[in-house]
C-alpha positions in Angstrom: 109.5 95.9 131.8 112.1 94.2 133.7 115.8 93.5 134.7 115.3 89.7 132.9 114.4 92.0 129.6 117.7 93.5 129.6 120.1 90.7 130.3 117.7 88.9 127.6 118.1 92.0 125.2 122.1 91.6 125.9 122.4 87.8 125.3 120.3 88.2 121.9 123.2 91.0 121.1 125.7 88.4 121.2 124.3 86.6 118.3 121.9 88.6 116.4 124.1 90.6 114.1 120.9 92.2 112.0 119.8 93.5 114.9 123.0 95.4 116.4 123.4 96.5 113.0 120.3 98.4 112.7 120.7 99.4 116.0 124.2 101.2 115.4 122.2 102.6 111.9 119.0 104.2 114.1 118.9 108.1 113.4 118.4 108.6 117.2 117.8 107.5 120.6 114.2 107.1 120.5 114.7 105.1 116.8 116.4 102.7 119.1 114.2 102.2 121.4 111.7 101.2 119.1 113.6 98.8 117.5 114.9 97.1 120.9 110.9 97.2 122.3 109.7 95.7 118.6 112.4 93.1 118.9 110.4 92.3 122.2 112.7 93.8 125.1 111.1 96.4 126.8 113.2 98.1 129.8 113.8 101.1 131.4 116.9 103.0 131.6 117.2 102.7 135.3 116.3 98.5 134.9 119.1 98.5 132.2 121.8 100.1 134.8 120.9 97.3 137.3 120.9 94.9 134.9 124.7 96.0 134.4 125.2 96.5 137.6 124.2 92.7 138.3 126.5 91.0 135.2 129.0 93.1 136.9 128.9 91.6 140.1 128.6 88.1 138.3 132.1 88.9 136.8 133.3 90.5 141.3 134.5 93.4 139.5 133.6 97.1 138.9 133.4 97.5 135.1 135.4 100.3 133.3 133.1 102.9 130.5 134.7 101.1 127.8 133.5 97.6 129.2 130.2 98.7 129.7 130.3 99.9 125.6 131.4 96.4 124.8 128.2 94.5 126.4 125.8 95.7 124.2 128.0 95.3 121.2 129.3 99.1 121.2 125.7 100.0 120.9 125.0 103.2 122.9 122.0 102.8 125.2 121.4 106.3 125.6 117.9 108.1 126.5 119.2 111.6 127.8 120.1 114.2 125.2 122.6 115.7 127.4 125.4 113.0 126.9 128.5 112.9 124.7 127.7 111.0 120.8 129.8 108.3 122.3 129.2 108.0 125.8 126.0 107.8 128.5 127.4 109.7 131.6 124.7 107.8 133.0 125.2 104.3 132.3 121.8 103.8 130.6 
């Protein structure tokens, strides 16, 4: 597990179309984490906020929700069950 994983996991979003689809088509969180650690990323939620955290500081600014969204492709990234459909509160 690692930060590298992430920003990996986020650069093969850019391009891999099959695999943000059948992200935004998993059933549930835990569906999509075993898509993203069979596609070979394999992260925590906490190593995917710092991962954020650090392309945010690549780009000097402090990233807004819907920003955050938008570098995974609008997929949601989230591993609590106490978060909005749409939303981590977290940042996971």
């Amino acid at each position: 597990m690692s930060v590298q994983s992430v920003k990996d996991f986020i650069k093969q979003l850019e391009t891999d179309d099959v695999l943000k689809q059948r992200l935004e088509a998993a059933a549930d969180d835990q569906a999509r984490r075993q898509i993203i650690q069979a596609a070979g990323f394999d992260f925590t939620p906490e190593e995917f906020k710092q991962a954020v955290a650090e392309l945010a500081a690549v780009a000097d600014k402090k990233l807004t929700p819907e920003e955050l969204r938008n570098i995974a492709g609008g997929v949601r990234f989230c591993w609590h069950k106490t978060c909005p459909k749409d939303f981590c509160s977290y940042f996971c």
